[in-house]
C-alpha positions, 0 to 999 in steps of 0.5 A: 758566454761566448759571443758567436756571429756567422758569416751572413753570406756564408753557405752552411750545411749539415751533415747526413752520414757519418765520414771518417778522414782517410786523409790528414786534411779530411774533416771528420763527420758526424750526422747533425755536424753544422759545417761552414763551407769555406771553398768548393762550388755547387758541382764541386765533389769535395768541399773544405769547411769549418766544423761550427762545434769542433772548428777542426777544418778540412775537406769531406765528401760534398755527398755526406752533406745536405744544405742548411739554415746558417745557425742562429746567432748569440745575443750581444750583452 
């Protein structure tokens, strides 16, 4: 099993709708998706982030998004 540990400090959301990229650096979203955000600020209308399923990288609509819980972490063995 892979080990998998998030960033503590790292602000994570989770995506409502689904969006698909009209763009080659847009994220593709799907409903449930669990998306590390790696730039953008509260007020910010796009975001740039990490897909924790996929780890495909790009920017989406801050509006698709909701705030989350960061994910739980793997056990180290």
């Amino acid at each position: 099993m892979a080990d998998t540990n998030y960033d503590d400090d790292a602000v994570y959301v989770r995506a409502d709708f689904d969006y698909d990229p009209q763009r080659d650096d847009e994220l593709a979203l799907a409903p449930g998706a669990v998306i590390q955000v790696l730039d953008g600020g509260d007020d910010a209308e796009w975001l740039m982030g990490r897909d924790l399923a996929t780890g495909h990288e790009g920017w989406f609509p801050s509006n698709f998004v909701s705030p989350t819980d960061p994910p739980p972490t793997s056990p180290r063995w």
